[in-house]
C-alpha positions in Angstrom: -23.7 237.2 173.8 -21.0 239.2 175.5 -18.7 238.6 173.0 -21.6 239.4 169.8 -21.6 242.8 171.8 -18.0 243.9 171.9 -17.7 242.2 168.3 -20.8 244.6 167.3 -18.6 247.5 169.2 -15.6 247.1 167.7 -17.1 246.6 164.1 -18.9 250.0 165.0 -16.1 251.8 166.2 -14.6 250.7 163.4 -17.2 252.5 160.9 -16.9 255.2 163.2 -13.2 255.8 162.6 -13.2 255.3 158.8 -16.0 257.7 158.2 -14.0 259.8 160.2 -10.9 259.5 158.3 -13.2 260.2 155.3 -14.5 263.7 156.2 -11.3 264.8 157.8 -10.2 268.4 156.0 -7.4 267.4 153.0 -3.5 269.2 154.5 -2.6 269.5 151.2 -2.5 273.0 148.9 -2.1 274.0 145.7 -1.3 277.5 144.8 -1.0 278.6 141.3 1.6 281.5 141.4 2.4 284.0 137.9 5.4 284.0 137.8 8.3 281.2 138.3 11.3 282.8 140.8 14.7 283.0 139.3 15.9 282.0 142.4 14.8 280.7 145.8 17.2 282.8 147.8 15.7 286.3 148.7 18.7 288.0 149.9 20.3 288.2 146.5 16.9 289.0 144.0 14.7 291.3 143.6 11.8 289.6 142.2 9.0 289.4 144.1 8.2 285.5 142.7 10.7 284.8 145.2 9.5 285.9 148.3 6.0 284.5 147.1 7.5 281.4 147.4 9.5 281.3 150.5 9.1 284.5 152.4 8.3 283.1 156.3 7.5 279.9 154.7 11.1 278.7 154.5 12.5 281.9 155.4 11.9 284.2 158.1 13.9 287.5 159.4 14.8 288.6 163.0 11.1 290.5 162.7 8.1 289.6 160.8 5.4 292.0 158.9 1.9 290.9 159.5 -1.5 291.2 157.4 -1.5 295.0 158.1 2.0 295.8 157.7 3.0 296.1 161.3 6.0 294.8 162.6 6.0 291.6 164.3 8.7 289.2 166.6 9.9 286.8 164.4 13.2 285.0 165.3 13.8 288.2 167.8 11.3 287.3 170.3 12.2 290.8 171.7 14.4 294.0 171.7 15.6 296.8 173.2 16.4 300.3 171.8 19.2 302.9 172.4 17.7 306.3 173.6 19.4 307.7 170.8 18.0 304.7 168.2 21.8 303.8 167.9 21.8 300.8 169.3 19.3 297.8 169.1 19.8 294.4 171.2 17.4 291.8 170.0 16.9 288.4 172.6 17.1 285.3 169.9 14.2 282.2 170.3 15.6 279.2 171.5 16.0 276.1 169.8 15.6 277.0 166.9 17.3 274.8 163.7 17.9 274.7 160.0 16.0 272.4 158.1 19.3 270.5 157.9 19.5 269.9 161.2 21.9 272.6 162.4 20.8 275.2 165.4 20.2 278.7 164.8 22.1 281.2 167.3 23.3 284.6 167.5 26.3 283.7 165.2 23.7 283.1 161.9 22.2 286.4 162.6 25.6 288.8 162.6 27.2 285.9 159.1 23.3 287.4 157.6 24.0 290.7 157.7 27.4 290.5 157.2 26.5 288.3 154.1 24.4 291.3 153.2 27.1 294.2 153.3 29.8 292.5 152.1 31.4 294.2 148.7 30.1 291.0 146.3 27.0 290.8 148.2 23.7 290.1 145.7 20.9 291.4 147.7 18.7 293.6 146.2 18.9 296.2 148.7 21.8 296.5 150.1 21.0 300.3 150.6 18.5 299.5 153.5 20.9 297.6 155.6 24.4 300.1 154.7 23.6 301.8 158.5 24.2 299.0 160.1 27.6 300.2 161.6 28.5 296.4 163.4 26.7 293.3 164.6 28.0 291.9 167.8 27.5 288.1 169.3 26.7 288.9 173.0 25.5 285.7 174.0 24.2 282.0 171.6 20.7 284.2 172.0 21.7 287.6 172.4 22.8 290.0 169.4 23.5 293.7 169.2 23.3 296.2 166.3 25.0 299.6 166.3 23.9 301.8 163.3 26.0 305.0 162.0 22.8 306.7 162.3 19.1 306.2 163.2 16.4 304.9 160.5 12.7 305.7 161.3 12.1 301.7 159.9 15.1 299.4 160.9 12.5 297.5 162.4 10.6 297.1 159.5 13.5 296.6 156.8 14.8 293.4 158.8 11.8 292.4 158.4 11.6 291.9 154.7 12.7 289.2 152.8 15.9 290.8 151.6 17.3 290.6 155.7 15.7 286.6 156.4 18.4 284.8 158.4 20.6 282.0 156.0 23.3 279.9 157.9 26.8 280.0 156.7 26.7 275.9 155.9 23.9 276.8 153.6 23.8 279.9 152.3 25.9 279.3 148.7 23.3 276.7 147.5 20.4 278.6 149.0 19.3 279.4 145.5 18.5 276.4 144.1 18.2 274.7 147.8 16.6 277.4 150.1 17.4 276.4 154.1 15.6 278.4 156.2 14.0 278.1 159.7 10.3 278.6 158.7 7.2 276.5 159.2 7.5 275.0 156.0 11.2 272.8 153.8 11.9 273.2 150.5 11.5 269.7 148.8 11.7 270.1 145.1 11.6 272.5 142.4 10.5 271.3 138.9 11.6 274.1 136.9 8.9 275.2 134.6 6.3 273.8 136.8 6.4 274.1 140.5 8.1 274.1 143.9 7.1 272.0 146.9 7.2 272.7 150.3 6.5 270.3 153.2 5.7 271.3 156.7 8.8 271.2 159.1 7.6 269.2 161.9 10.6 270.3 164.3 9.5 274.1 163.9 10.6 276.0 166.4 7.3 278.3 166.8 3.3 277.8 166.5 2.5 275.3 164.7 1.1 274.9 160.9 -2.0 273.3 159.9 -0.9 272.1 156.3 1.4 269.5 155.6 2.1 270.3 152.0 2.1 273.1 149.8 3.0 273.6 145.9 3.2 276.8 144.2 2.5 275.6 140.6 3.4 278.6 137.8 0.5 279.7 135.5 1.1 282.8 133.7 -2.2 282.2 131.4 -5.6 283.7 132.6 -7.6 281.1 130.6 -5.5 278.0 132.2 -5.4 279.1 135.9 -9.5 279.4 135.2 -9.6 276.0 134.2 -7.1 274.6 137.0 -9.7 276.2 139.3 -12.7 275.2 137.7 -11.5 271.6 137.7 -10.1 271.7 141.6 -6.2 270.9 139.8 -5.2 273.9 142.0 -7.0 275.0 145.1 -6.7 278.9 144.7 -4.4 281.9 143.7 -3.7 285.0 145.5 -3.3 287.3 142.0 -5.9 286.5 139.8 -6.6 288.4 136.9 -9.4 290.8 137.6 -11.5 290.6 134.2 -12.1 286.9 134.9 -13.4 287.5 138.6 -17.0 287.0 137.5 -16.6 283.5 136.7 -15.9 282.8 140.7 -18.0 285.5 142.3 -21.5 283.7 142.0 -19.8 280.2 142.6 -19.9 278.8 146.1 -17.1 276.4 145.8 -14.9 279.5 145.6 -13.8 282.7 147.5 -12.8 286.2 146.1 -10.8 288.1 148.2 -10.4 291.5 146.8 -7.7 293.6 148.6 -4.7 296.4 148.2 -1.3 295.9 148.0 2.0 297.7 147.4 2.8 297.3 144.2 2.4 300.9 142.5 1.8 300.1 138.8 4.0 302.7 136.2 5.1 303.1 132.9 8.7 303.0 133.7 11.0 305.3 132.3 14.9 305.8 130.8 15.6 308.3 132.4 19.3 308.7 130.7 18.0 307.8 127.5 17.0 310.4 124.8 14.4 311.8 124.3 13.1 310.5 127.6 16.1 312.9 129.4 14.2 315.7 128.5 11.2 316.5 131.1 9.0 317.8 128.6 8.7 314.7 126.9 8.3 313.4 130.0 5.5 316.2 131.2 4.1 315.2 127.7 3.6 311.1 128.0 2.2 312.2 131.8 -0.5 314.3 129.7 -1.0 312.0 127.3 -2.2 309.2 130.1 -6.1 308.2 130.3 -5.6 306.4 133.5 -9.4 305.4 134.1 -9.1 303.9 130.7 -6.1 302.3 131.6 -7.6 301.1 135.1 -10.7 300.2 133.0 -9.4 297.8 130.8 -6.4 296.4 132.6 -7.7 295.9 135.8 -11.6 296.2 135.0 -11.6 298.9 138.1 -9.8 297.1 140.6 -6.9 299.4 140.4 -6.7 302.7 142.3 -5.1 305.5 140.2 -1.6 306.9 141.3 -0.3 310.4 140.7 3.2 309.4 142.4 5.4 306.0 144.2 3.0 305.7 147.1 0.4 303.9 148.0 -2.9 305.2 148.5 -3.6 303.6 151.9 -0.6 304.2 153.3 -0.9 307.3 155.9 1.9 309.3 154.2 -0.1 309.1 150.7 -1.1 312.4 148.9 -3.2 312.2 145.7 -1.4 314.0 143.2 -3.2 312.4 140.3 -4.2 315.9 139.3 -0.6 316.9 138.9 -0.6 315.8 134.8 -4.1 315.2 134.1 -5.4 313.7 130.7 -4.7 316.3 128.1 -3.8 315.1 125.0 -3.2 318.4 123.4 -1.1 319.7 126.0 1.0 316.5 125.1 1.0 317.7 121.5 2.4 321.1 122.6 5.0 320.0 125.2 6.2 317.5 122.4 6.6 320.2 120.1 8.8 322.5 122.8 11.0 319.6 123.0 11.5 319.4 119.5 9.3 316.8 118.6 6.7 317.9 116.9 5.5 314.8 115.1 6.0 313.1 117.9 9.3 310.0 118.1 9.3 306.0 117.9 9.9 304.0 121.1 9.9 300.6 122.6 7.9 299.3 125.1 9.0 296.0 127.3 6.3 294.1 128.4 6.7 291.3 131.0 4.2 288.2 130.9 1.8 289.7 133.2 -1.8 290.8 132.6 -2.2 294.0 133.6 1.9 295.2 131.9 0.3 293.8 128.6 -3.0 295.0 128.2 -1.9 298.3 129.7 0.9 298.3 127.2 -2.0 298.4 124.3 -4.4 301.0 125.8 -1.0 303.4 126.1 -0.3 302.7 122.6 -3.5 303.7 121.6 -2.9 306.5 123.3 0.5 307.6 122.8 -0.4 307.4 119.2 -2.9 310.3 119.2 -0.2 312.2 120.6 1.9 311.1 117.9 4.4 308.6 119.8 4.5 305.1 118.6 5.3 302.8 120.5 6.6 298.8 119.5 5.7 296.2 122.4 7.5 293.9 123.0 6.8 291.1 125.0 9.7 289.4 127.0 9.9 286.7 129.8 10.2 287.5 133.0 13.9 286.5 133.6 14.4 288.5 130.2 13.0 291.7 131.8 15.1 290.9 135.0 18.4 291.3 131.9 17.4 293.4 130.0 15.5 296.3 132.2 16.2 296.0 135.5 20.0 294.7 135.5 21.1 296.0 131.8 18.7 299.1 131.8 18.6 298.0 127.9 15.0 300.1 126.9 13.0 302.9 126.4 9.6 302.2 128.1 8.7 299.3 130.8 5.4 298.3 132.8 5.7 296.8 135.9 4.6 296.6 139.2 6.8 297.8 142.2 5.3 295.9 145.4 8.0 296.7 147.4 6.8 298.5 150.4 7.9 302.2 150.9 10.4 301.7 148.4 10.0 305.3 147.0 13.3 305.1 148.0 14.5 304.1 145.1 14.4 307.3 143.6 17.4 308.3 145.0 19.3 305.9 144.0 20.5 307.5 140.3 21.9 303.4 139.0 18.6 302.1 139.7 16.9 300.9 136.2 15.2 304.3 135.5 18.0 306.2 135.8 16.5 309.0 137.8 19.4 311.6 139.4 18.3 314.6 141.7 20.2 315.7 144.5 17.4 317.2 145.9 15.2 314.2 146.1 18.4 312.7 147.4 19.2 314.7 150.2 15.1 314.5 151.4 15.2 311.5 150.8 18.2 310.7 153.3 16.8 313.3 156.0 13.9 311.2 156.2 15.6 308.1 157.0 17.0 309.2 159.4 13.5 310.8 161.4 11.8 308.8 164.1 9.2 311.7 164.6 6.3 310.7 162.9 4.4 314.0 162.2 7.9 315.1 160.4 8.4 311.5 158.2 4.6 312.1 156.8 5.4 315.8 156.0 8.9 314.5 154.1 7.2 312.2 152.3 4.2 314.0 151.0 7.4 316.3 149.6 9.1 313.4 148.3 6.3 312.4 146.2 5.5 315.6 144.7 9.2 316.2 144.2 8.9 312.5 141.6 5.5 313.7 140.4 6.4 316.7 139.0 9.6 315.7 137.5 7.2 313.1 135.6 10.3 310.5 136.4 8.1 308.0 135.5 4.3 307.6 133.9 2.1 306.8 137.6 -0.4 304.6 136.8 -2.6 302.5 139.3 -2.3 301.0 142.8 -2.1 297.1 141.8 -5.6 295.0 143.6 -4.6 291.8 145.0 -7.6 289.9 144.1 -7.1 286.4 145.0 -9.5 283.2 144.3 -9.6 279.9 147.0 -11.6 277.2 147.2 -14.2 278.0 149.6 -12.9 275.6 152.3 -9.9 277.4 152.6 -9.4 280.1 155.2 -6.5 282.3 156.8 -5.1 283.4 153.7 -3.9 287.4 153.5 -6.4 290.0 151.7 -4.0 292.8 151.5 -0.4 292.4 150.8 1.9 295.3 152.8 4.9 292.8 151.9 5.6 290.7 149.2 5.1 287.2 149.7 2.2 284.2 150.4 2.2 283.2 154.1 0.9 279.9 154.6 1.1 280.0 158.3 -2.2 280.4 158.9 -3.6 278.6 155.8 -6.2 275.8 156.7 -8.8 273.9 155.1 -12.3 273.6 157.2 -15.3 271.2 156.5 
């Protein structure tokens, strides 16, 4: 009888541990993403598919942004600051490694930057890291910066994905083979169709729930629907917004409807005629409906823009009355400029949603002012050529979802071609103030400054409106930073 008993008990434990196995929550994700990234390495692109992708998931920087854009320890567990915000010395974690095996030290951090400022460097923005006057080994976990002169947001600029820490074995094949120190290892990338990540069980810091995670590319409305309905992907942080309703009344999903930092425009040639001339610029301004525009491209989720900022950061002022919608005021500034039956132009459209149906409501409207405009519609990695590298067009939508990158205005070979020495100048004071009553009052001029000179057609604050299986929790609402942290990703029954 004893032995029927422990027979019974075993077989029972046995049930037990199998119906256990059963409901346990999957560790597996599957994220479809817009766009494909041209590369893997963030330090030398610009494109935010990238730092989707890998941005503290394979990567991560000295600091970390958070959900609400506050600055975070990342691999600098601490630091210290120069009275006169000269000097920083940042105290490294310990035992940290590569996902090749090799440790991470004070020596990976100064090769990083000075990866970053050297004269054939790639990155994207070199200009936020050209302060940094030397980086010194003190110690294996001990590194010091000296800048040539103080910025109000080091902290945050090493932060982004442009400043993530690569290690000199590594870093030339970090493109096709990123190596970082995040949670998460690169594994494969099936071009055209996905890259795969595993978790990196050796991680130096807290950690991860999911063991897996592919970021499969969907640029079609319609198919990432489908993937969704039929549970082939398990959610997408950028969904497009006229579909929403399909999800909202289902309970197998989640909507997450947030802001982020990507301030939608009509970009502008700035060095290209007729667009040169600010009257024709001051004219397409007039000649912009944005609540149509937000209407029909976002179905409302957008938040119009009157300048580069974004409406919930504290530094925003709404300057959407600067130009408001007045067609015939368009017709008169065009005719000032010598246009008066208006002028042909192009208009490169990338393959995202809301660049392609905004790029038909504006030619709607542009042609009742009597500018016609030809879309074309390009490939990403096309519009990374021809716009952003070649500056080969007249007229662009896109997306800017760096954060506080207004700064790009003063930089006159950037794609739009914008050149004021005014801008410049206020633009430079202001990186340079800690005092944060004096950096608001900079940047509210800074805006208007862009605004009025009509540099570029300011359109709508892009929604991130994301869509997850309803078992799926810890993933961002807002975005103050490009990228898709998995960290705290985890499925619950």
């Amino acid at each position: 009888m004893g032995k029927l008993i422990r027979g019974l008990g075993l077989a029972l434990a046995l049930v037990t541990a199998l119906a256990g196995t059963a409901s346990a929550a999957p560790t597996e994700i599957r994220i479809g993403v817009a766009l494909e990234p041209p590369t893997l390495d963030p330090t030398a692109g610009a494109a935010e598919a990238i730092d989707i992708v890998v941005y503290q998931n394979v990567f991560e920087g000295l600091t970390r942004i958070d959900e609400n854009g506050a600055v975070q320890p990342g691999l600098a567990t601490s630091w210290t600051i120069s009275d006169d915000n000269l000097t920083y010395t940042f105290k490294l974690a310990d035992g940290v490694t590569f996902h090749d095996g090799t440790s991470f030290d004070a020596n990976d951090v100064k090769f990083s930057f000075d990866r970053i400022g050297a004269p054939d460097s790639l990155n994207a923005h070199k200009e936020f890291y050209s302060v940094i006057q030397s980086v010194t080994v003190i110690d294996p976990l001990t590194v010091q910066f000296k800048l040539s002169k103080a910025v109000g947001r080091f902290l945050f600029d090493i932060g982004r994905g442009d400043a993530v820490i690569v290690a000199p074995e590594s870093a030339a094949t970090n493109a096709t083979n990123p190596i970082g120190t995040g949670p998460f290892s690169f594994v494969q990338w099936d071009k055209g169709s996905r890259v795969v990540l595993e978790r990196y069980d050796p991680y130096w810091g807290k950690p991860v729930a999911l063991t897996k995670a592919s970021f499969v590319f969907i640029s079609d409305t319609a198919t990432v629907t489908n993937a969704l309905l039929a549970e082939d992907i398990d959610g997408t942080n950028n969904f497009a917004a006229e579909a929403l309703a399909v999800f909202e009344n289902d309970p197998r999903f989640h909507v997450l409807i947030g802001t982020t930092e990507g301030e939608t425009i009509l970009g502008t040639n700035n060095k290209k005629a007729p667009f040169d001339n600010l009257k024709v610029r001051q004219a397409m301004a007039y000649a912009l409906d944005r609540k149509a525009i937000i209407d029909g491209a976002t179905y409302g989720t957008g938040t119009p823009i009157g300048s580069a900022f974004a409406p919930h950061n504290p530094y925003y002022v709404d300057l959407t009355g600067t130009y408001p919608y007045d067609p015939e005021k368009a017709k008169a500034l065009l005719a000032e400029a010598g246009y008066p039956d208006g002028f042909s132009a192009t208009l490169k459209l990338p393959p995202v949603a809301y660049a392609r149906l905004s790029g038909q409501i504006i030619a709607s409207q542009f042609a009742k002012v009597g500018i016609k405009l030809e879309l074309i519609n390009i490939e990403f990695a096309q519009w990374l050529e021809d716009v952003y590298t070649n500056h080969d067009f007249d007229l662009t939508i896109i997306s800017h979802v760096e954060p506080f990158d207004i700064g790009n205005y003063a930089n006159p070979n950037y794609y739009w071609g914008y050149d004021n020495p005014k801008f410049q100048a206020l633009n430079e004071t202001l990186n340079g103030t800690t005092d944060e009553a004096k950096r608001k009052e900079l940047a509210i001029e800074l805006q208007k400054i862009i605004a009025d000179d009509a540099v570029n057609g300011y359109l709508f604050e892009l929604a991130q409106t994301g869509v997850w299986n309803a078992k799926l929790t810890g993933m961002w609402k807002n975005s103050p930073i490009e990228g898709l942290v998995l960290r705290d990703i985890h499925w619950v029954d």
